[in-house]
Every structure is written in structure tokens, then in C-alpha cells.
N, C-alpha and C positions, 0 to 999 in steps of 0.2 A: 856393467849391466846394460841390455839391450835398453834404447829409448825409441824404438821402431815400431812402438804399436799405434796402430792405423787412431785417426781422429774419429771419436767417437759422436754421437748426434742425442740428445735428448730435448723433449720440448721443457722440462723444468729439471734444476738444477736448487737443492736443499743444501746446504755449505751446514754444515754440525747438525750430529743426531741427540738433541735433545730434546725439551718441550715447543717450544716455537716450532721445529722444522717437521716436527712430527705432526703436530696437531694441522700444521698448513696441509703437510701431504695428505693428509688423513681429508681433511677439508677437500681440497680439490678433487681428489680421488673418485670422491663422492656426486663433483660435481660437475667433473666434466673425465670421465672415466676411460676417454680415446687418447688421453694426454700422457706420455711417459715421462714417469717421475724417476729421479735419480738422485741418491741422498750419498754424502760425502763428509763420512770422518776420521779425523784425523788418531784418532784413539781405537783402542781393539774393541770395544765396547760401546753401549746405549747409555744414553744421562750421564754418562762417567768423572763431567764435571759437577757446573752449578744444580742440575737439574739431577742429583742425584741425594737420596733424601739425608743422607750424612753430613751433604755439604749445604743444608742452612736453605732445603728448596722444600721442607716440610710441613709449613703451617699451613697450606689454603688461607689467605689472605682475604677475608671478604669484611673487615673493617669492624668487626666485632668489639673485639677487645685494643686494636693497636690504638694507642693514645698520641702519636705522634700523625695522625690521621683527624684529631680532633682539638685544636687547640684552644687556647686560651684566648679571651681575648683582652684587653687592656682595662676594660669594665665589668671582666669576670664572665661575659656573657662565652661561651663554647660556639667556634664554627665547627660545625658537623656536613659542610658541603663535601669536602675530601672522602669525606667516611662514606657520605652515599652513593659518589660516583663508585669507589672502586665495590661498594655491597653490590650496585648494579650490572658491574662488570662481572665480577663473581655469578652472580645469578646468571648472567649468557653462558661462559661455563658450563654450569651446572644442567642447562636445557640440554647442550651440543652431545656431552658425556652420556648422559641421561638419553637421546637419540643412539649415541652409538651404541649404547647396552643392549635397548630395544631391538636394533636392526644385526646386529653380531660382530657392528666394528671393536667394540669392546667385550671382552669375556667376565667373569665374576668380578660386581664394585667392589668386593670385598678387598681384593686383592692390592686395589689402589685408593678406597676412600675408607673413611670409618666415622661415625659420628663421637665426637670429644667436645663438651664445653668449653669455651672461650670464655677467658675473665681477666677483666683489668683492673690491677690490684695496684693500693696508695697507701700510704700511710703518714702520719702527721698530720694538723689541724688543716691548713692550706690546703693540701693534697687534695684529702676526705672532700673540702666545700666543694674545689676543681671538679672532682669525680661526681659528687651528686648533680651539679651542672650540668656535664655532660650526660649523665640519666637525666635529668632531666628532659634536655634538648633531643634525647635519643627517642625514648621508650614511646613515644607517642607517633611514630612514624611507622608505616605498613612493614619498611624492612627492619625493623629491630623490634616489633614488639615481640613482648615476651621476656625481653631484657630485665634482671632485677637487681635493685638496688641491698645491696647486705652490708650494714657497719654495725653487726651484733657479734659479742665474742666468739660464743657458744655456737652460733650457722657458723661465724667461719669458720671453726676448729670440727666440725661435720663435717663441711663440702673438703677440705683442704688440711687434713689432719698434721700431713709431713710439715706445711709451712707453719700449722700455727705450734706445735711441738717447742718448746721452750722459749715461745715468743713473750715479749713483754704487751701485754694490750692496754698497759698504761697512755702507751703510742697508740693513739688511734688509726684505725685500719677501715677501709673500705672496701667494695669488692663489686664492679658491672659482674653481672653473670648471665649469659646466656648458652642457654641448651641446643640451639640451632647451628654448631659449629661444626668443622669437619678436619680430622687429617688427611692428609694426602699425601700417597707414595708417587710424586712425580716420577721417579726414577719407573716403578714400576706401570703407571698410566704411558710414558712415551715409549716404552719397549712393546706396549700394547697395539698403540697407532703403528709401530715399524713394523712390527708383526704383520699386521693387516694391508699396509702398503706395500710391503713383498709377497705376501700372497697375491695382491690383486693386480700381478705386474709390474709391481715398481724395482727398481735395484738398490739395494743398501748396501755401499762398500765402508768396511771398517779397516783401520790403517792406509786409511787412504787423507794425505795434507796435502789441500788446495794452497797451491804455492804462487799463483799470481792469475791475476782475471785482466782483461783487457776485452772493450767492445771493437766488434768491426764494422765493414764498411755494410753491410750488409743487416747490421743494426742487432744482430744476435753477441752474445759475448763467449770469448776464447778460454776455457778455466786451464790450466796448466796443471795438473794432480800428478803426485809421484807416490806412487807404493809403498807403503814403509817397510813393508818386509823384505822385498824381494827388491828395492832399487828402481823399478821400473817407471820409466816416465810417461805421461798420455797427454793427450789434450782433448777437452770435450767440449761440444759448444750446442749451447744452449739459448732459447728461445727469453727464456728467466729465468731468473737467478733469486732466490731470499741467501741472504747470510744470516743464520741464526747460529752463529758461530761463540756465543757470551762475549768473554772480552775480546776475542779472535773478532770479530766482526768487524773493526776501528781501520784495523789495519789491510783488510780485506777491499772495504767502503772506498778509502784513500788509494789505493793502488788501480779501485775500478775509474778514476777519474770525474764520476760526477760531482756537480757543483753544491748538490745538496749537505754533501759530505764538506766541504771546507770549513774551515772553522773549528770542527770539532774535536774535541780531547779527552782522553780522558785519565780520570783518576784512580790508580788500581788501592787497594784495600785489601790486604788480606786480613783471616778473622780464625778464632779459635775458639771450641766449646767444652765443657765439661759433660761427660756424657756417665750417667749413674751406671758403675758395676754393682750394687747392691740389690737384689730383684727382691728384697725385702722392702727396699725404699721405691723401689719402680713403683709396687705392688700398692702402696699408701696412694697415689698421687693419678689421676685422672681428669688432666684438665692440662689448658693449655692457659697461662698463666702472665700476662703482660705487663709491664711495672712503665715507670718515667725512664727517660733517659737523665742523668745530671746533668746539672744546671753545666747549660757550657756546651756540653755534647751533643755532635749528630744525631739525627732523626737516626740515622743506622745503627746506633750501641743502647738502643733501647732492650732495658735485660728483660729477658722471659725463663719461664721453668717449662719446657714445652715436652708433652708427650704425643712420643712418636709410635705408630703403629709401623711394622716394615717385615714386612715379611709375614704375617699375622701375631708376630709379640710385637707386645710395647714395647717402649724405651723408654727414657729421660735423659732431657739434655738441659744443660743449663748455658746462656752467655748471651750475646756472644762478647769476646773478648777481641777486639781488635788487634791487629799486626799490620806491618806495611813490606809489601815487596813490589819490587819495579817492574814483575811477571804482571803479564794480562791473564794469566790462565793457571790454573792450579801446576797442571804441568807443561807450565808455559817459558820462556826465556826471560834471563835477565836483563838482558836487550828489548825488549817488547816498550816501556816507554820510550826510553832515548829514541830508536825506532818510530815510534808514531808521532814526533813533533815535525812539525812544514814549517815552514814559512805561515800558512795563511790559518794556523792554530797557535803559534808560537805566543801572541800576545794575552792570548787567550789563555792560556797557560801560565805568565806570569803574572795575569792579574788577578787569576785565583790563588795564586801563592800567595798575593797583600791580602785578598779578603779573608780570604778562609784561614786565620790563624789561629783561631780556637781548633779548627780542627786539627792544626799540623800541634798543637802543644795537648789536646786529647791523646793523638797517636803517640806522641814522645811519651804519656805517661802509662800506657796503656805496654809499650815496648820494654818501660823501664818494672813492669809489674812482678812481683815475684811470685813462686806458687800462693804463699800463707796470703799473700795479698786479692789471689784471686781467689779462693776459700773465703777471704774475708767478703768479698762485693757477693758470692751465694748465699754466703748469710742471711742477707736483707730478706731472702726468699724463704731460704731452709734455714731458721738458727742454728741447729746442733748439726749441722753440718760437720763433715770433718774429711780430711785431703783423700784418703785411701778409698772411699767409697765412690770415686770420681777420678775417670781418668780425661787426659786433656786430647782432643780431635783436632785438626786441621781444617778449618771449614775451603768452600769454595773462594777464589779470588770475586771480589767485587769490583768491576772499574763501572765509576759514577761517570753520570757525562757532563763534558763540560761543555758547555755552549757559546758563543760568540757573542757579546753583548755591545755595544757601543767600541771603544775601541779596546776593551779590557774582555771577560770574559766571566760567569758565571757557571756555578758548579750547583748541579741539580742532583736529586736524590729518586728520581723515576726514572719510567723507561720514555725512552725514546726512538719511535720506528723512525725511517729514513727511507724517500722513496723518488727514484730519477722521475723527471720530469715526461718523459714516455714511459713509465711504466716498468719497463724491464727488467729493472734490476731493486730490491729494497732489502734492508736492514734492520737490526736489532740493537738499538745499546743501551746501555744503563742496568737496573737489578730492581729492587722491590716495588711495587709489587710483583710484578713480573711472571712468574708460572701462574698464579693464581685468577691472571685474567689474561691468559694466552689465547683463548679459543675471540675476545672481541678485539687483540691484540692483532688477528691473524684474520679477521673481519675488514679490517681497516685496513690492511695490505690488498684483499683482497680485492676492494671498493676503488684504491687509488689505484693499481696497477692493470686488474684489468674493468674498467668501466663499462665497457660496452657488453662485455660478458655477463658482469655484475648482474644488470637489468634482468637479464635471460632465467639466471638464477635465483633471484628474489624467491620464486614460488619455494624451490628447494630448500633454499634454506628456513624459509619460512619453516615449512616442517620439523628441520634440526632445532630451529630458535623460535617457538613461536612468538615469541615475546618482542624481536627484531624490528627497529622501526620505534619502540615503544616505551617511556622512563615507565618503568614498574613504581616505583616512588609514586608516581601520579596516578597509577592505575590498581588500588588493592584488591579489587576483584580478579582481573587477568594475574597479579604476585600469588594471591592463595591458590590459583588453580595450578600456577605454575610449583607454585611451591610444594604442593602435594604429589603432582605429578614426579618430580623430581625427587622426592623424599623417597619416594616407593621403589621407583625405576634404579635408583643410587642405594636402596638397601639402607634407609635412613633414619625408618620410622623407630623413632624411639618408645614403641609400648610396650614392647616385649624386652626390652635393651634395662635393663639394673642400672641405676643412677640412684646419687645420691642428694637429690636436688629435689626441692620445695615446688609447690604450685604456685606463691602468691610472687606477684610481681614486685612487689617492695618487701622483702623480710626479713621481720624483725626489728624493722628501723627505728630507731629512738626519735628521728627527726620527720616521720611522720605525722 
């Protein structure tokens, strides 16, 4: 195959077409619209990994219901500081989408949001107190009111018919519930932004793998892409570069040379779900349904019974179930960790090996699981569950990052951007929350890299964000106006929407 084609020029460079690098381009587009955008992936297709709603990029994340966002504390007391940064994050989100609707960067919310309850369900005497704690500590704050407390048999065998269906409620049960929740077709919201960035000039090549980046002397960087179809080699070089590549990024980051990248490692994960073929049982179940992780287990095998809207029908999926491969990418290599160890991650790497051994004997039992075995952990959810109504999915790969601590290394369950010290070039690693607050994810790249731009733009974004600048937590007048605005703009307003949900904020409580 020829490798003769002339070296190409663009001022930004998008390395993977998912939610991060769509939502950036979409962002600058906007904001500085004389700049030529150029998006670059390695798959024939948009979201086709993590950010595709199949593969485990479907809840919208705004700290509703995840309990692993609200811990315990040692005197019973609940921190809820985690739970309101990422509600906060969420809510910027919700402003930027909410703009793009309005202005026609986005076309019908339907398509990509839908409103669905979030609820975080417990059950045992422990649990139950855990849970009313955390309502407690919640429901009086501007972003969660409305939130309610349910440990009565009969609401929850209304709200949640499929789970309580042959359940024992000799076990006591509990249940946060909140109606302010949303699903999200990421897959279908970042085809939206690509959409509108190649209308408005930009180029989006698909089967196109960015095979090695190098800066030059001139301070711009050299990306090497070779075609996957046809063989062909290029080189394009670029003023900036984002890698929003999921796990692809690691090894991207390490090859560009900066310093901010050393140390780092990561941990890949693979994961699998049960997704309901029965549209009789889809049909019971409307809500998006969060439980504990086991005693023992990651923040990331926290089980859920979660409905997905995708395409305009529902679904149901249940897990996730853990797996390990040594791939960074769903359809990634077997080579990708060995690959990404250095020298100046290497220690790093083995000192998460000592610490984290719960995690490594979770994954050995999670590997060793049999089907009846993983029917048996749905249970907890659906009792009469039973295997034929459920078939088993392949989620996305997760690689957690690991970070450089002392002279050992520490293994994190967030994202983490990464960004050269001029600017030029920044990154993505890590997974949860991750789509769900990409638009202040993609704020912060934008702050660090270009600063002096930043200032210029403040007004504009102001408009996308009005909130920018500002904790909504602290401010409930500017939350409810944002909140309405965006309920309306997003197709949210639940009056006209059939629910089967109560008005009082504690219902039916015995411990009232």
C-alpha cells in the first residue's frame, strides 16, 4: 500500500469518537468556530466502545441513587460530599445539552434522554438504618429534594412490582426514591455532537488508528494514522491534541512523552450483564434500581437492575458481573497491559498488586461464577427470576487508573484528565462516573489548556452554563431556575409522563 499521502495540518486533533471527544469538539466549535477540528477513530463506527449504551455507559450518573457515592461512616453518620460534587457535575451537563437543543446543536432529547426514577434499594436491619441515614443526610439539600424515604411492603410492591414478586419482606427492605432521574443514550447523544461537528467543517474519519504521536520542535505534535481499510499511512500534525481514546488513551499519553503521564497505570476490567428477553418482564419494571456492593467488593460491582431506553424502547439489564482481560479495549489486544508497563509505572503496578487483594480474589470469584450462580446474585433483585429470560452481554472494558503514590502506587475508581504543562496536548483515564459529567470534564481541559482563550470565552459559555462559576448546592434559587429550564429544554417535565410514584417525601414509613 502507498504511504505517500502528503502531511496533513489541522489546529485540533480528537483521538476516539466517543462522549469526551465529541462533547470537546462540540464545545469548541461553538467557541471558537475558525479552528479546524479533526476526529480520529479507530473503529468503523460512533460510541462503539465504552460510550455505547450496551456497554455499561447508560445510567446518567448524577448521584441519585449510587450508594457507593455515599458512605458510611464509622459512627453511622453518611458522607454525602461525593454524592454532591458529581449531582453538581451532572447539572453542568444538563445546562450545555439543554443549550445545544435550544440552539440546533442537538436535535430531539428524546432520542438521547428520557426521564426514569432512580432508587437505591437495601435490605436487612443494618442496611434499612444505613439507608434512612443517608435520606436523611440527603433529602434536605436543594439537589435532592424531593427524594423519599419507602420501607413499607405494599409502596414497594407498587413502585417495583417485578422485584417484590416472590420476595420474602420478613427481610426488611428499603428504598431512596427519586423521580428527578434520567436515562441516557450516550451512544446516541455523541453521534449527535459528531453529526454537528462535520456539518459545521470539522472531519470525522472512522477506521482511522492513531499509531504513535510525537511533539516537535516547533511545539505542535506529529500523529502517525494509518487507514484500516485500505492500508494507507499519513501524518497529521496538530496544534492540540485531547486523547479521548477510554482505555486507548494510557498508551497514547506514554508514547506522547509528557511528564504528567509517568507513573501512571492502569487496571483493565472486563464486565458482563444480564439483559431481559422477556418484554413481559421489561414491561413490569421502570426505574433504575441501585443495591450495595458485598462486603469485600469494589465500588465498581455495585449491582443494579437498570432500565434502558435505546432506541425509543426500553430494556432491562441486570449486573454487572465482572471478568478480567489484559485488553484496554473491548476490541482491543491481548498485549495492551504488558504493553503499557515503563519503568516509571512499574512500581506502581506492583504495589497495587499487595494492596488491592480483595479485589484480585472478588475477580477470581466473579471468573469462577457459573451461570445458576449468576441467576442466583439477580435474585437478590428479581426473586423468581429464572436463566431463559436473560441472556448474558459483554460490557465495555474498564481500565481504573492507577496512580503513583509514595514509592508504591494506588488504584483509583474515577476519572482522571491529564494535561501537559503547556497546554497542548490532554487526556482521559479512568471510567465512572465518566459520560455523565463529560460536558465539566471537558470544561477543565478546556481551562487548563487553553487559559488565555478561556477568559475571552467566559461570556459564551456563560450562556451554555449559566450556572458556571457557581456551586448550585449553595445557591437554591439559581438550581430551581436552572432546574426548570432544563427539565423543559430536555423533554423532562414529568406532568404529562404516567408514573407510579407517591407525592409525599417519606412514604409510608413506619419510622416516621
Amino acid at each position: 500500500m502507498s504511504n505517500a499521502a502528503a502531511d496533513q495540518k489541522t489546529d485540533v486533533v480528537l483521538v476516539g469518537a466517543g462522549i469526551m471527544s465529541a462533547t470537546l469538539g462540540a464545545l469548541l466549535h461553538q467557541l471558537q468556530p475558525d479552528w479546524s477540528v479533526s476526529v480520529y477513530e479507530r473503529l468503523d463506527a460512533a460510541a462503539a466502545e465504552s460510550t455505547d449504551p450496551w456497554n455499561n455507559a447508560g445510567t446518567g450518573h448524577s448521584a441519585l441513587c449510587e450508594l457507593n457515592y455515599t458512605p458510611e461512616n464509622a459512627d453511622g453518620s453518611v458522607d454525602v460530599s461525593k454524592a454532591i460534587t458529581v449531582n453538581e457535575q451532572f447539572q453542568v451537563s444538563r445546562q450545555f445539552w439543554s443549550h445545544a437543543v435550544e440552539n440546533g446543536v442537538l436535535s430531539d432529547p428524546k432520542d438521547f434522554i428520557n426521564p426514569i426514577p432512580h432508587v437505591s434499594f437495601v435490605h436487612g436491619a443494618d442496611n434499612v438504618k444505613y439507608l434512612r441515614a443517608r435520606y436523611d443526610a440527603l433529602a434536605g439539600h436543594p439537589l435532592f429534594a424531593g427524594m423519599e424515604y419507602i420501607d413499607d411492603a405494599d409502596e414497594f410492591s407498587r413502585r417495583l412490582p417485578l422485584m417484590a414478586k416472590g420476595r420474602d419482606f420478613s427481610d426488611p427492605v428499603a428504598l431512596n426514591w427519586s423521580d428527578g432521574g434520567t436515562d441516557i443514550d450516550f451512544g446516541a447523544l455523541t453521534k449527535q455532537f459528531l453529526n454537528y461537528i462535520s456539518k459545521s467543517g470539522g472531519a470525522v474519519h472512522f477506521g482511522h488508528d492513531v499509531r504513535n504521536i510525537a511533539k516537535q520542535s516547533d511545539g505542535t505534535w506529529k500523529l502517525k494514522v494509518r487507514n484500516n481499510r485500505t492500508g494507507e499511512k499519513k501524518t497529521v500534525n496538530a496544534k492540540f491534541v485531547f486523547v479521548g481514546a477510554g482505555g486507548g488513551a494510557l498508551h497514547l499519553l506514554q508514547q506522547s512523552g509528557i511528564k504528567e503521564a509517568k507513573g501512571f497505570g492502569g487496571f483493565p476490567v472486563s464486565g458482563a450483564f444480564f439483559r431481559c428477553t422477556n418484554r413481559e418482564l421489561i414491561d413490569q419494571h421502570h426505574a433504575k434500581v441501585y443495591g450495595k456492593a458485598a462486603v469485600g467488593a469494589p465500588p465498581m460491582s455495585v449491582p443494579h437492575l437498570d432500565t434502558r431506553v435505546i432506541g425509543g424502547t426500553p430494556g432491562l439489564l441486570f449486573g454487572p458481573y465482572a471478568g478480567w482481560s489484559p485488553k484496554f479495549l473491548k476490541e482491543g489486544k491481548l498485549t495492551d497491559l504488558p504493553g503499557s508497563i515503563r519503568p516509571n509505572n512499574l512500581m506502581s503496578l506492583l504495589g497495587v498488586g499487595v494492596t488491592e487483594l480483595g479485589l484480585t480474589k472478588y475477580l477470581v470469584s466473579e471468573l469462577l461464577a457459573s451461570p445458576a450462580d449468576r441467576v442466583d446474585t439477580l435474585s437478590e433483585f428479581v426473586p423468581k427470576a429464572i436463566g431463559k429470560d436473560w441472556e448474558l452481554i459483554v460490557a465495555g472494558q474498564r481500565v481504573q487508573v492507577i496512580r503513583r503514590k509514595g514509592v508504591g502506587g494506588v488504584l483509583e475508581f474515577g476519572t482522571a484528565v491529564i494535561t501537559a504543562e503547556d497546554g497542548s496536548i490532554a487526556g482521559l483515564l479512568g471510567a465512572s462516573p465518566g459520560a455523565s459529567t463529560a460536558v465539566p470534564a471537558m470544561l477543565d481541559v478546556l481551562k487548563s489548556c487553553f487559559g488565555e482563550q478561556y477568559r475571552s470565552w467566559e461570556p459564551k459559555l456563560k450562556e451554555m452554563v449559566p450556572s458556571l462559576g457557581v456551586k448550585l448546592s449553595g445557591d437554591p434559587k439559581l438550581f430551581d431556575e436552572v432546574w426548570d429550564w432544563t427539565s423543559g429544554a430536555l423533554e423532562l417535565k414529568t406532568d404529562n409522563i404516567a408514573s407510579n410514584t407517591g407525592t409525599s417525601k417519606v412514604a409510608a414509613s413506619a419510622t416516621v
